[in-house]
C-alpha positions as CSV (number, residue, x, y, z in Angstrom):
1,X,-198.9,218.8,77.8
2,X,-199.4,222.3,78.9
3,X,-201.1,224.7,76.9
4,X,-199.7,228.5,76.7
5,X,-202.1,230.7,76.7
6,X,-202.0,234.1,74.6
7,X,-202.9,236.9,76.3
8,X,-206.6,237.3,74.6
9,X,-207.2,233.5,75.6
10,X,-207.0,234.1,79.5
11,X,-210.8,234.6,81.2
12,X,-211.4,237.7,83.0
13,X,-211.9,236.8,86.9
14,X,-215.8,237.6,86.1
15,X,-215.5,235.1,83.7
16,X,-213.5,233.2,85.7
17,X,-216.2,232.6,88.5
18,X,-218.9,231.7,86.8
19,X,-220.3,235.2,85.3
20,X,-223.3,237.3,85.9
21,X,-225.1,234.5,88.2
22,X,-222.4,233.9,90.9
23,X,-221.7,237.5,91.5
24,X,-225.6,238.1,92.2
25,X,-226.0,235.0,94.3
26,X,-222.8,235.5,96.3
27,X,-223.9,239.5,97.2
28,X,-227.4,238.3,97.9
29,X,-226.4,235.5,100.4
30,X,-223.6,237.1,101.8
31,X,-225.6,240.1,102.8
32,X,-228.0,238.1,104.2
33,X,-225.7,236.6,106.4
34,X,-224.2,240.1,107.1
35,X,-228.0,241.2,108.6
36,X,-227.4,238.3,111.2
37,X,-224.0,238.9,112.7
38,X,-223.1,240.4,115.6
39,X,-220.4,242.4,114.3
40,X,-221.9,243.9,111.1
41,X,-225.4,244.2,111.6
42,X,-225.0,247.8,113.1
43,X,-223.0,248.9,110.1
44,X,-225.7,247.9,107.0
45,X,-228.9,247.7,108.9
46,X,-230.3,250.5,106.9
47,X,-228.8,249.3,103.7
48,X,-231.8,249.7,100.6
49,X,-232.8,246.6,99.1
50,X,-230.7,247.1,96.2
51,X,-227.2,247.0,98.0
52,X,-226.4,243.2,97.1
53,X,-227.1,244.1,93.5
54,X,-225.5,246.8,93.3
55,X,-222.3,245.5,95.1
56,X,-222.6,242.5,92.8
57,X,-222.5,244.9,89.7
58,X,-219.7,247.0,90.7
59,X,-217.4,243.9,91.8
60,X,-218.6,242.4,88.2
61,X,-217.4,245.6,86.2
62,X,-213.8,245.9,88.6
63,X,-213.3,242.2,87.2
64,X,-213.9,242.6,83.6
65,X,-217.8,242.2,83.9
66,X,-220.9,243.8,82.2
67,X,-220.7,247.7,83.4
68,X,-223.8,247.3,85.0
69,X,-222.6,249.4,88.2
70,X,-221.7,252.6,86.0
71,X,-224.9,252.2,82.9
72,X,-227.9,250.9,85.1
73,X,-226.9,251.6,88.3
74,X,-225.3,255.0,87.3
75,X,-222.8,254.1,89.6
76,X,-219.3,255.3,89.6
77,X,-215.8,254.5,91.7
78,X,-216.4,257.9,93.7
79,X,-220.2,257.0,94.2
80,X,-219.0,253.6,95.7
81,X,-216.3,255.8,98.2
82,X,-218.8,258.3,99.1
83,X,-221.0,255.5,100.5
84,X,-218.4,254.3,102.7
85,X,-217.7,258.1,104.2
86,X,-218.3,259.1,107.6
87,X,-219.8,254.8,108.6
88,X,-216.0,254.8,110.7
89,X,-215.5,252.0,110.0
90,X,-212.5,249.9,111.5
91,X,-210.1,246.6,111.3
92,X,-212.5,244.2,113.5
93,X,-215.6,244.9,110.9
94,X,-213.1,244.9,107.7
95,X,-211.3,241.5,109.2
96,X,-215.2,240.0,110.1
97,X,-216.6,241.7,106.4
98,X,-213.8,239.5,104.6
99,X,-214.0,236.6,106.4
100,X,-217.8,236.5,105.9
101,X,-217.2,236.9,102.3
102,X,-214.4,234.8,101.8
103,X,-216.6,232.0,103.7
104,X,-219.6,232.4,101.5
105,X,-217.3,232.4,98.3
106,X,-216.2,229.0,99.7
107,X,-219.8,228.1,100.6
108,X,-221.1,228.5,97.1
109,X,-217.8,227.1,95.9
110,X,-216.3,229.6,93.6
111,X,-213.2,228.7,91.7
112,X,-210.4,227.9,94.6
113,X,-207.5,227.9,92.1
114,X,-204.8,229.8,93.9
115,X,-204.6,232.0,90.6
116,X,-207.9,233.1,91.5
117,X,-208.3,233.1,95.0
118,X,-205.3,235.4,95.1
119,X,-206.6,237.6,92.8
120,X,-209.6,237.7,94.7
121,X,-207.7,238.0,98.3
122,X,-205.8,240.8,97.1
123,X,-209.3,242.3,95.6
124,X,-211.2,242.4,98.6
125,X,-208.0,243.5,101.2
126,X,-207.3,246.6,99.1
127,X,-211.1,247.7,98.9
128,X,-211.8,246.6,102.4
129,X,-208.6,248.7,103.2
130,X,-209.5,252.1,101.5
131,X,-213.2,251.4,102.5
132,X,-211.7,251.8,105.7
133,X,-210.3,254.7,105.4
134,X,-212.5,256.4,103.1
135,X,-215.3,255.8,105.8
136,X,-213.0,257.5,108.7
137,X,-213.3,260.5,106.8
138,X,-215.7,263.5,106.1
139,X,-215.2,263.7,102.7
140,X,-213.4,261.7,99.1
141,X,-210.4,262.3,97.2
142,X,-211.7,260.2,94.6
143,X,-213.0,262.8,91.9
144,X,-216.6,261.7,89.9
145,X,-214.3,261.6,86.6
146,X,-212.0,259.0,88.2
147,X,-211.9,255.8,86.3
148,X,-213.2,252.5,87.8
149,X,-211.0,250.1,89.2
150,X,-210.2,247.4,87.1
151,X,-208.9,244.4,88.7
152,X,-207.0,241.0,87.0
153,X,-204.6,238.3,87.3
154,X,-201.2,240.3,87.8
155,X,-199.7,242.9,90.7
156,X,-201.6,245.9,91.3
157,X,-198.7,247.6,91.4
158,X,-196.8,249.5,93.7
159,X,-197.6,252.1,96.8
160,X,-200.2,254.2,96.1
161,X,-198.8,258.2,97.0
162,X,-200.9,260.8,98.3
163,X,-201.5,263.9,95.7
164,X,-199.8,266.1,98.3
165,X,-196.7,263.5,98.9
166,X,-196.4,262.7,95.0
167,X,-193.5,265.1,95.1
168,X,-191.7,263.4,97.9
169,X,-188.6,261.7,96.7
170,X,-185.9,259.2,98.2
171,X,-182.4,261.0,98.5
């Protein structure tokens, strides 16, 4: 028999994966593969000693996590873009970046439901996109008082429209 489940009975994806644990172990070993490939290496050899950890909190907060990233970290979603800005960045280190992940997610055998993994695909392309871009960039758009991502189960939603093309319509 399948059970419905009400909407306060489904797990967050932090939940989901295993909590608190998983995220820190997954950051910690995938940046420590990141330190040995050719491709990325360049890109985070002068990371602090903290980046795992603090990638592992703000990835546990966008998926219904402990707000570690913005209370101990004092972390926000325009702290997280401004790191990314002027590291130009492009499509071979995103494409390598995810794959790395995606691998070590396998390796450490996090939920491969295709509920999750979807959710977590569709995660990691749209930050890895705007990380992307953000880094081509000399400065943000994203404003200090601009909320957190929040990431689930469902659609993000649609196209996201530029501030100066939000009054762009369709005839």
């Amino acid at each position: 028999m399948n059970k419905t489940l009400n909407k306060q009975d489904v797990p967050s994806l932090f939940a989901w994966a295993g909590g608190q644990k998983v995220f820190k172990d997954l950051f910690e070993l995938f940046y420590q593969k990141v330190m040995k490939d050719a491709v990325l290496r360049e890109v985070f050899k002068n990371m602090s000693e903290d980046h795992a950890r603090h990638v592992a909190h703000f990835v546990m907060e966008v998926f219904g996590g402990p707000k570690l990233y913005t209370t101990s970290d004092n972390g926000s979603h325009a702290t997280m873009v401004r790191h990314h800005v002027g590291k130009m960045l492009d499509d071979t280190k995103r494409r390598r970046w995810l794959e790395l992940l995606l691998e070590t997610a396998d390796e450490m055998k996090l939920p491969d439901d295709p509920e999750f993994r979807s959710a977590l695909v569709a995660y990691l392309e749209w930050g890895s996109r705007l990380a992307v871009i953000n880094s081509n960039g000399a400065e943000t758009t994203v404003n200090e008082s601009d909320p957190m991502p929040v990431w689930g189960w469902g659609v993000p939603g649609g196209p996201y429209i530029a501030p100066e093309s939000a009054d762009h319509h369709e005839d």
